[in-house]
C-alpha positions as CSV (number, residue, x, y, z in Angstrom):
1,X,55.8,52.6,132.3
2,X,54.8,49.3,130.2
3,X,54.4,50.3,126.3
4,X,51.5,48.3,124.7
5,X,52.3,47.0,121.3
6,X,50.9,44.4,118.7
7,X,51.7,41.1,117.4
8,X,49.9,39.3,114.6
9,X,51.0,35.8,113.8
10,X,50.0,32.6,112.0
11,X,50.4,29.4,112.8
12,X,49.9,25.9,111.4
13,X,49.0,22.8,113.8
14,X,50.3,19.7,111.7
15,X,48.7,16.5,113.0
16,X,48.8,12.9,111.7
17,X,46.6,9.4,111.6
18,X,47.4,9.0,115.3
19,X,46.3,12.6,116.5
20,X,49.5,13.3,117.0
21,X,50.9,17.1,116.7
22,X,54.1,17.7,115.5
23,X,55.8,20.4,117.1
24,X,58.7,23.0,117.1
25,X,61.4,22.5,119.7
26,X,61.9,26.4,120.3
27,X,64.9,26.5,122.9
28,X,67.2,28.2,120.8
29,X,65.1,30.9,119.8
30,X,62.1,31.2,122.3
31,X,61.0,34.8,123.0
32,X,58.6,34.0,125.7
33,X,60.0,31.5,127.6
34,X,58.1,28.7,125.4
35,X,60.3,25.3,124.7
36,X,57.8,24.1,122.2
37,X,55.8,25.9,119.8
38,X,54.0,25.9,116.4
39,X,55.1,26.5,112.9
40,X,54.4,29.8,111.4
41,X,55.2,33.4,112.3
42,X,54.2,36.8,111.7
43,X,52.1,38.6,109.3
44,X,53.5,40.8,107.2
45,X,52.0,44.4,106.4
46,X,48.3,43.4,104.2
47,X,49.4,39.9,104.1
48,X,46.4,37.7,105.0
49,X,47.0,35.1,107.6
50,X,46.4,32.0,105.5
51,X,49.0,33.6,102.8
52,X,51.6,34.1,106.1
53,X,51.0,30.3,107.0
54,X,51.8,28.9,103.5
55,X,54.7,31.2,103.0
56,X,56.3,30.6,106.9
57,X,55.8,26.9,106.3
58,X,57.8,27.1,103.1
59,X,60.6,29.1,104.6
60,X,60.6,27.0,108.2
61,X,60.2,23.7,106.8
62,X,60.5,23.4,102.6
63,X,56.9,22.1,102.8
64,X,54.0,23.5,100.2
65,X,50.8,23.5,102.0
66,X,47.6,24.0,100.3
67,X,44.4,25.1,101.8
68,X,44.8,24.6,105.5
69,X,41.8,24.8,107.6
70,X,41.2,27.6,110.0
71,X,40.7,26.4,113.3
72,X,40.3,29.9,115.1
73,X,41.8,33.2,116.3
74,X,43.5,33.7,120.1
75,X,44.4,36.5,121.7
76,X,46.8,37.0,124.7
77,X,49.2,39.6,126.4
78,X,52.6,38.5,126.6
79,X,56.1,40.2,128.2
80,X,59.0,39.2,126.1
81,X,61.9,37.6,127.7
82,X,63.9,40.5,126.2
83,X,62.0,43.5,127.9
84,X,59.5,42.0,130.1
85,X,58.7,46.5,130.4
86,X,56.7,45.9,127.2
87,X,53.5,44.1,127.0
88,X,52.4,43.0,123.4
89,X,48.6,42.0,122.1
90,X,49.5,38.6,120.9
91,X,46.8,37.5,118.5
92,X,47.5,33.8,116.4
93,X,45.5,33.0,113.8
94,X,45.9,29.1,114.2
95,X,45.4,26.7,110.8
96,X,45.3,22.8,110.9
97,X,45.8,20.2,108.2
98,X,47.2,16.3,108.2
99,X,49.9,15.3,107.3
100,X,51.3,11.8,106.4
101,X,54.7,10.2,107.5
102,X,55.6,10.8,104.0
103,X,55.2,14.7,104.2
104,X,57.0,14.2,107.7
105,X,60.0,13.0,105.8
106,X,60.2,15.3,103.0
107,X,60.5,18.4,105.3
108,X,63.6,20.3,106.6
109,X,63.9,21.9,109.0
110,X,65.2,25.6,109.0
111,X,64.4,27.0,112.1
112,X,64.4,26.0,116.1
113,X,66.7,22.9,117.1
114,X,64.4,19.9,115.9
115,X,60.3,18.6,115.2
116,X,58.6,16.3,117.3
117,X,55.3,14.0,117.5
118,X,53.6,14.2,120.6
119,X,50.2,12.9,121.9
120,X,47.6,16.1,122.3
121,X,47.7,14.9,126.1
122,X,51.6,15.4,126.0
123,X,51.8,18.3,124.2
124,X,49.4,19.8,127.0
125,X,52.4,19.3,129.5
126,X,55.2,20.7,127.7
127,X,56.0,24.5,128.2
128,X,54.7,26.4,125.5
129,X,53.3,30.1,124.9
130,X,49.8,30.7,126.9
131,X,46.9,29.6,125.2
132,X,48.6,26.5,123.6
133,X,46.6,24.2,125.4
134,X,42.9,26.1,124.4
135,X,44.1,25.5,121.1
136,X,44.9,21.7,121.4
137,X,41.8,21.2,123.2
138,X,40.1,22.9,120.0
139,X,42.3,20.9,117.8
140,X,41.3,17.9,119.4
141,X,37.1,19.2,118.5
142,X,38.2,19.7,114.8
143,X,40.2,15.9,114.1
C-alpha cells in the first residue's frame, strides 16, 4: 500500500553578475537522493511561502533577504530515501534574487556540507531533486 502525503516548501535560487547559481551541496542530509539543492525548506502551518524563504535563509545561511521575486510554483511526486512505500506531493514555491560576491561572503553556512557557484548549464548536470532543471531553465527566462 503507498500512503499519499504532502510537502510544501520554499526555496530561494541565489544568482550573481555571471548567471551563476549558488547551490547547496546536500550529501549529508539528502532525502531524495539529490547531491545539490536549493536554500529554503518547508512551510510551516499559515506561514506564507515568501515569509518561509526569508526566515529559512536566515536560519540556513545568517543572510536577511528582502523582497525576493517569485519565479513560480512546481509540483512533483517523490519516494523518500527513507520509505520509498510513501509517495509525497512535493510542491516548491521557488524565489530568485542577486546576490553580489559581497553577500556571498558575509553568509554562513548552517546546514548541508558546503555552497557552490555553478554555471546554469552545470547545475543542469548535477544530481538534484526532479524538476530542478525546469526551474533553471525558468531562471535562466527571468535573469
Amino acid at each position: 500500500m503507498i500512503i499519499m502525503l504532502e510537502k510544501r516548501l520554499a526555496l530561494m535560487v541565489f544568482y550573481d553578475d555571471k548567471n551563476r547559481v549558488l547551490l547547496q551541496d546536500r550529501s549529508n542530509m539528502s532525502k531524495w537522493g539529490e547531491e545539490y539543492g536549493y536554500f529554503g525548506g518547508s512551510i510551516d502551518g499559515n506561514e506564507s511561502p515568501s515569509d518561509t524563504v526569508i526566515r529559512e535563509i536566515q536560519e540556513e545561511l545568517e543572510f536577511k533577504i528582502h523582497k525576493p521575486k517569485y519565479l513560480g510554483k512546481y509540483e512533483s511526486i517523490g519516494k523518500p530515501l527513507k520509505d520509498p512505500s510513501i509517495e509525497i506531493k512535493v510542491i516548491q514555491e521557488v524565489f530568485f534574487i542577486k546576490i553580489t560576491e559581497k553577500d556571498y561572503q558575509k553568509m554562513v553556512l548552517h546546514e548541508g556540507v558546503d555552497k557552490k557557484w555553478f554555471s546554469i548549464s552545470d547545475a543542469k548536470k548535477l544530481n538534484m531533486y526532479p524538476l530542478n532543471s525546469k526551474i533553471l531553465d525558468d531562471l535562466k527566462k527571468n535573469i
